[in-house]
ROFI-9538 format. One line per 5 residues: number of its first residue (from 1); for each residue x, y, z of C-alpha. Coordinates in steps of 0.001 Angstrom, whole numbers, plus 500000, padded with zeros to 6 digits. Layout:
# residues N
NUM> X,Y,Z; ...
This chain:
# residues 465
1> 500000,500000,500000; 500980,503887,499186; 501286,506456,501542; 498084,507940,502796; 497271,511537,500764
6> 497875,514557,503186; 493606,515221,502389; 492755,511955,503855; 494947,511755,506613; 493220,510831,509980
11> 493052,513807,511936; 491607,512638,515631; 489958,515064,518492; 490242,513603,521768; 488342,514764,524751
16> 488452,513898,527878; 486186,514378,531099; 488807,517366,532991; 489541,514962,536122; 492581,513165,535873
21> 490963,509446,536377; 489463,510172,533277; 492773,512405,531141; 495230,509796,531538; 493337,506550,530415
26> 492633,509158,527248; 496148,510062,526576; 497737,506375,527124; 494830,504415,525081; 493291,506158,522498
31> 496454,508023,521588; 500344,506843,521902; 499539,503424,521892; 496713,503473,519145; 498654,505579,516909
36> 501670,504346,517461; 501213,500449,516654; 502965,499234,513788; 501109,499704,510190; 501971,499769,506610
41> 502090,503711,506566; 505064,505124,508654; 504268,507395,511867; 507231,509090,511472; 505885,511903,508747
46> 502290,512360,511526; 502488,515661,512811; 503043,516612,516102; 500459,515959,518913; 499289,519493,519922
51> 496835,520032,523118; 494234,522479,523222; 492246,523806,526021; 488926,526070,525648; 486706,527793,528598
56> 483651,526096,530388; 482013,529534,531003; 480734,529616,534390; 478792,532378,534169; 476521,530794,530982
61> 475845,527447,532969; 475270,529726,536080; 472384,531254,533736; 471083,528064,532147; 470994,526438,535549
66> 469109,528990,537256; 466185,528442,535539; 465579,524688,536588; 463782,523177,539382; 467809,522357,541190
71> 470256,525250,540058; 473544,523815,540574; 476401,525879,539046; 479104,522669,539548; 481266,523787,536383
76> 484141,526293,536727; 487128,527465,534575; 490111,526087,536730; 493850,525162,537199; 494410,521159,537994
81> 495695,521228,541591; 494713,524024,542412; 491288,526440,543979; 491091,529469,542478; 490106,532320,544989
86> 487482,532892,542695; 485630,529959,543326; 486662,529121,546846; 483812,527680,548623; 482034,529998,550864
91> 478617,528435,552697; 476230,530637,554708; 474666,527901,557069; 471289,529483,558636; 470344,527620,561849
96> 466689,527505,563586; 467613,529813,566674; 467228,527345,569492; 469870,526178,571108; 469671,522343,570461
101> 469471,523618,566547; 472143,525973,566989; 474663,523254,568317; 474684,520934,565549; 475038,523325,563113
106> 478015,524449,564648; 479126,521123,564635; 478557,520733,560587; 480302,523834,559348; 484038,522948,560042
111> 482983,519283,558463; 483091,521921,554946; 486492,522531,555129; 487715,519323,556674; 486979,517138,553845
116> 489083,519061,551283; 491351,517455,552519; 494458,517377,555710; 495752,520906,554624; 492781,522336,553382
121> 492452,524460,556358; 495454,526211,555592; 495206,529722,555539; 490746,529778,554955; 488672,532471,555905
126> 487958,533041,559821; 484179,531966,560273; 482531,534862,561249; 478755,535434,562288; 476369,537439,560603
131> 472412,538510,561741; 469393,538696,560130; 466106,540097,561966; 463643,537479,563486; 460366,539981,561867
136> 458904,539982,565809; 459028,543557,567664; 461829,544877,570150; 459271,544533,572799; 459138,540633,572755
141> 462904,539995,574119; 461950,536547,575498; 461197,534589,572585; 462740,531270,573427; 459365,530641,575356
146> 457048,531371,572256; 458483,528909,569589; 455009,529063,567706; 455691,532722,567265; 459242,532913,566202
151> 458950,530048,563885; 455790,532007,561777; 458160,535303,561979; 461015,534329,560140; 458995,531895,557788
156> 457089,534896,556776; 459544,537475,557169; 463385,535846,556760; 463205,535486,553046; 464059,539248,552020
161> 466812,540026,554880; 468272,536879,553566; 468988,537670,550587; 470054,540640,551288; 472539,539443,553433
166> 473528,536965,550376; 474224,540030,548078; 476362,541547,550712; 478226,538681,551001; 478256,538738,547092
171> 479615,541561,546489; 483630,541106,545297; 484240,544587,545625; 486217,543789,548752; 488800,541281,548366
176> 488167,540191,551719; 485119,538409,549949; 483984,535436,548015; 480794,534579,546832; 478942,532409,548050
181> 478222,528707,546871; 475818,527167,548744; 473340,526892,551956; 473225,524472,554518; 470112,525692,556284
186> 468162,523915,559574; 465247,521853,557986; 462715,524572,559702; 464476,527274,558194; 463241,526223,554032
191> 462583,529524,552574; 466354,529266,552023; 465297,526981,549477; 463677,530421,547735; 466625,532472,547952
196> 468937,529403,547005; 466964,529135,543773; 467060,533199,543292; 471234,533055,543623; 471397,529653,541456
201> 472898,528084,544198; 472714,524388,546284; 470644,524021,549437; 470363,521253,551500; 468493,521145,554496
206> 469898,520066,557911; 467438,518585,560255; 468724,517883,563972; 466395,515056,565024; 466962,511573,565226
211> 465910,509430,561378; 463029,507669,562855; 461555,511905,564722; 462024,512688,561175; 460404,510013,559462
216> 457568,510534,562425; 457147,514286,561160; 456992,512868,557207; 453995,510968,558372; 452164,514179,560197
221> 449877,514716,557385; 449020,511341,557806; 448230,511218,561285; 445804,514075,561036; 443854,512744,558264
226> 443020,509744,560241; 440489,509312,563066; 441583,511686,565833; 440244,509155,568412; 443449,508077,568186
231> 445036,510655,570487; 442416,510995,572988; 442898,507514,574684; 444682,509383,577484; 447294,507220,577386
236> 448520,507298,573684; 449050,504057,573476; 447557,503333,570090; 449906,501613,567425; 450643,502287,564219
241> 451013,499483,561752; 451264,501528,558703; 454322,504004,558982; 457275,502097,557228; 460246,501280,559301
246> 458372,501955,562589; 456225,499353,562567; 453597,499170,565309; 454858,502179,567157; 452914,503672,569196
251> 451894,507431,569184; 453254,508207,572486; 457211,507371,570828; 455915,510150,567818; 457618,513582,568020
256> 455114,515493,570287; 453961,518045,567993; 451048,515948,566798; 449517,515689,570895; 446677,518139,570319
261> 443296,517670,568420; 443266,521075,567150; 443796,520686,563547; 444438,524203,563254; 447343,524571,566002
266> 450521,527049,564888; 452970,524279,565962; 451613,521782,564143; 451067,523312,560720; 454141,524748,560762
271> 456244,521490,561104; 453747,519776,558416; 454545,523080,555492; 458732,522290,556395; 458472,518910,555813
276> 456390,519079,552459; 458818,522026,551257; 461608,519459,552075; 461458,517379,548811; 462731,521067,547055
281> 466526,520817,548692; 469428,519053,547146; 469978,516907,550114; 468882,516260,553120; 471298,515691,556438
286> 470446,513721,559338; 472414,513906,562646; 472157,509459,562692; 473221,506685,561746; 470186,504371,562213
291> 468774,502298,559733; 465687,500959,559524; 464028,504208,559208; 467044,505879,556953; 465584,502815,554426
296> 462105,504261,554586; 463589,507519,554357; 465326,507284,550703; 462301,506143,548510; 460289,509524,549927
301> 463005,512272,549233; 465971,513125,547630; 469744,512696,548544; 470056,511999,552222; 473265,511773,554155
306> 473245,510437,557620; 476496,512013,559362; 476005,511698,563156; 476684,511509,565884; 478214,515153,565236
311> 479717,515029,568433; 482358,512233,567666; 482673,513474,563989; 483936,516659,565096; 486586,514865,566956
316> 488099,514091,563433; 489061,517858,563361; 492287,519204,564115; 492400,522723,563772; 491515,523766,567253
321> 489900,527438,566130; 487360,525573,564057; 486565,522893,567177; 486153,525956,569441; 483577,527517,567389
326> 480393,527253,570032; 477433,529668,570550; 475251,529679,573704; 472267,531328,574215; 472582,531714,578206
331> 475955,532707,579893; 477728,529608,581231; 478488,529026,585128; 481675,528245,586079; 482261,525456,588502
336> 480466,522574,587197; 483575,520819,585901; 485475,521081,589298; 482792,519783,591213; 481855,517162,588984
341> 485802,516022,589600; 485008,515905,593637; 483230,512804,592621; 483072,508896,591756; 482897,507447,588229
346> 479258,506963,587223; 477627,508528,590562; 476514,511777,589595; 472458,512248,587894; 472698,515330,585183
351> 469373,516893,584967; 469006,519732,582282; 465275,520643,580895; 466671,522043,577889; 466212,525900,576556
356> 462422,526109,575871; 460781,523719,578751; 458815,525734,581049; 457120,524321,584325; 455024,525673,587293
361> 456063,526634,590723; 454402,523616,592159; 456453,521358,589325; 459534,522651,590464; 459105,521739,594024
366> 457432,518479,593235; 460830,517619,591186; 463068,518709,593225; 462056,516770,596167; 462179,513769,593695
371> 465677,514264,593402; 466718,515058,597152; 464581,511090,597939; 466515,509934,594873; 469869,509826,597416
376> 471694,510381,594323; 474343,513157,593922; 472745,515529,590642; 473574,518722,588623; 470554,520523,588113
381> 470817,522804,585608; 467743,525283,586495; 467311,528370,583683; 466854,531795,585150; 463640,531408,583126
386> 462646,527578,583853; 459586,528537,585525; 456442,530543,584426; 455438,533849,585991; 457874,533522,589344
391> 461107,533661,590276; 462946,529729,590229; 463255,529565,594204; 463507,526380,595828; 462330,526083,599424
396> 465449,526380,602064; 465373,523126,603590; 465935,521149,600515; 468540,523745,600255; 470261,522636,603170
401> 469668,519272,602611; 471072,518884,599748; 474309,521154,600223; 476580,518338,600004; 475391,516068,597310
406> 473920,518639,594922; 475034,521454,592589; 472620,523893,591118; 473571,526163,587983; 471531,528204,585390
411> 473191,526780,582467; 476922,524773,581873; 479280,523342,578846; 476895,520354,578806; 479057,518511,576043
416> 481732,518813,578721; 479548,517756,581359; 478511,515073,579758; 481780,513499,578719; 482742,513530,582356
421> 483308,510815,583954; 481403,511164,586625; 478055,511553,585318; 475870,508432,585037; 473802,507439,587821
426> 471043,505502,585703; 469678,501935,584905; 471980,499161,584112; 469861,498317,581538; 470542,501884,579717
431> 473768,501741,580425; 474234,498632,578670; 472401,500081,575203; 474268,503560,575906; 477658,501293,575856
436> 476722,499459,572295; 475389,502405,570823; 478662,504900,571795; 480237,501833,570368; 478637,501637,566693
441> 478772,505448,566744; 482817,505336,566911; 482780,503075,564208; 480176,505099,562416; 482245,508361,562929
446> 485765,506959,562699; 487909,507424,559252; 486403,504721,556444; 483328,504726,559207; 479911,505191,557613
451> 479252,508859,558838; 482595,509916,557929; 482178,508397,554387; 478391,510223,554153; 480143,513798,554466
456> 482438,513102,551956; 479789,512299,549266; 477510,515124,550710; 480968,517678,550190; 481544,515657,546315
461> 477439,515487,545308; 476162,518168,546356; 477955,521174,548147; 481263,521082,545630; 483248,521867,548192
């Protein structure tokens, strides 16, 4: 055979996915070693293999993608090796402002930056905190007691100081700035999911209770559809046979949000809207790792990552500024800790109501002389707060009683409290399940472990950090 004509000569394009698992199978296949095997027409004479790059514009797919259902702008001009300050990641996460909300989120954010790897933290941003109003007056200071009321505010009114906030942060005027990329917002906080999809940008929702709480909320709709003779048998003790992965629970183990018979209750309503405007978000993280209920879970809504406990994932962090990171809503008392070490392993009750349980006068008392018969040593944790229309005062003989087996604070460092040693004082029987589960949560949490794998996918799918 002749030589091939210069006209016909086989002129091949070759392109690759830009990731190098996917350049250097291209290059060492379908190019040296194709072209170069032997054939009855020299190589020698081929011209030289050239590479060519052109731009993925950013800004085009930004445009394109903002007007689907999921804007995801995931394709960037860059440098292999290398971020770009340009598209640095930069994630506003927008907690529900409770405390037991407030926590976990705290305890996501550094995850972000962790899983770009050992050095990633190198040199990032300082997380800083920024404000948005609540939409309730001056006037009404206490709102930790009125949940109903705060959560209607800022569903109704956190939308526009949101975004707002978003442009601010937008703005690359200063250098000190990057734009941001994406929202990890507390499930009760979705009209995110609006501004998200006015910026063109990934939300995923975070919600803080346990996989089988949140699979109890899914079903809320449910439950009030059906005869409401179920909840008024005093005792609550009607099962369930239909909710999938709970099966025959009964109503008294349901989130208690769905205790009332007033269809029309603010509580209620509210929690039913979040979870139907959940199904909008990219993703969906759960502070668990159980799984009967995660099962259930992922044929009713999109991507979900289970990631917990958050406590034991956050060990995995090293940079001690990001593991300090902590927001209270009441000032710590000092002095827990050291009395806590006065004591045994394990003999020490921890009582602690949370930040939005109220009780009467007549409660108060009535628990507190439950503890003193108890003969237990306890750290009460009472809130300035705790109790409705009086001041918390405990009578002075259960005072003096209980001076030397008893410590009383309005609010403590309660993951340090409860890592201590000395707190326990509870069944055997618990014990034994607390042991196992603390156990499967190591492994869940650990490097290679479950949890830790979930954050990496939720960084890779969905939040391109």
């Amino acid at each position: 055979m002749g030589s091939i004509p210069e006209a016909i000569r086989p002129h091949v394009v070759c392109m690759p996915n830009p990731l190098q698992g996917h350049i250097n199978p291209m290059l060492i296949k379908y190019n040296h070693k194709r072209l170069g095997q032997e054939a009855p027409t020299p190589l020698t004479a081929r011209r030289t293999f050239t590479s060519k790059t052109f731009s993925m514009a950013y800004h085009h797919r930004t445009q394109m993608l903002a007007k689907t259902s999921h804007p995801f702008p995931f394709i960037r001009e860059r440098k292999m090796g290398s971020i770009p300050e340009a598209i640095r990641p930069h994630v506003v996460c927008m907690p529900n402002p409770l405390q037991g909300h407030i926590n976990p989120m705290l305890k996501v954010q550094p995850q972000t930056l962790r899983s770009r790897g050992p050095n990633s933290l190198d040199g990032s941003p300082d997380f800083h905190f920024e404000n948005i109003p609540d939409g309730l007056p001056p006037s009404d200071a206490d709102v930790s007691q009125d949940i109903p009321s705060l959560s209607v505010s800022i569903s109704k009114n956190g939308l526009l100081p949101l975004c707002n906030l978003i442009s601010k942060l937008n703005d690359t005027s200063s250098r000190d700035r990057l734009p941001v990329t994406s929202i990890i917002s507390d499930g009760c906080m979705s009209f995110t999911l609006d501004a998200a999809e006015k910026f063109g940008i990934p939300n995923v929702l975070f919600w803080t209770p346990s996989s089988c709480g949140f699979l109890g909320y899914m079903h809320y709709r449910h439950l009030v559809e059906r005869d409401v003779s179920h909840l008024t048998n005093g005792y609550l003790e009607t099962k369930i046979d239909w909710i999938p992965g709970m099966k025959n629970i009964c109503l008294k183990y349901l989130p208690s949000f769905i205790r009332t018979i007033d269809q029309d209750d603010v509580s209620l309503n509210y929690l039913i809207c979040q979870i139907e405007r959940a199904s909008r978000a990219l993703g969906i993280i759960l502070n668990t790792f159980e799984q009967d209920a995660l099962d259930a879970l992922s044929s009713m809504l999109p991507r979900i990552y289970t990631i917990g406990p958050l406590v034991l994932l956050a060990n995995q962090i090293k940079d001690e500024n990001l593991k300090s990171i902590d927001s209270n809503l009441w000032k710590e008392q000092l002095g827990c800790v050291e009395w806590l070490n006065s004591k045994k392993p394990n003999s020490v009750v921890y009582v602690n109501f949370g930040s939005i349980t109220i009780m009467t006068p007549q409660q108060l008392i009535e628990f507190a002389w439950g503890l003193a018969n108890s003969e237990k040593s306890f750290l009460w944790i009472i809130r300035l707060d705790l109790v409705v229309g009086d001041s918390t005062i405990l009578p002075p003989e259960f005072v003096i009683k209980m001076k030397d087996r008893a410590m009383l604070a309005t609010w403590c460092a309660q993951e340090q409290i409860l890592k201590h040693p000395s707190i326990g004082g509870f069944g055997k029987e618990m014990k034994k399940n607390v042991i196992e589960l603390k156990t499967k949560a190591e492994e869940a949490t650990k490097p290679g472990g479950s949890s830790y794998k979930n954050m990496e996918k939720l960084i890779a799918e969905v939040l391109q950090v």
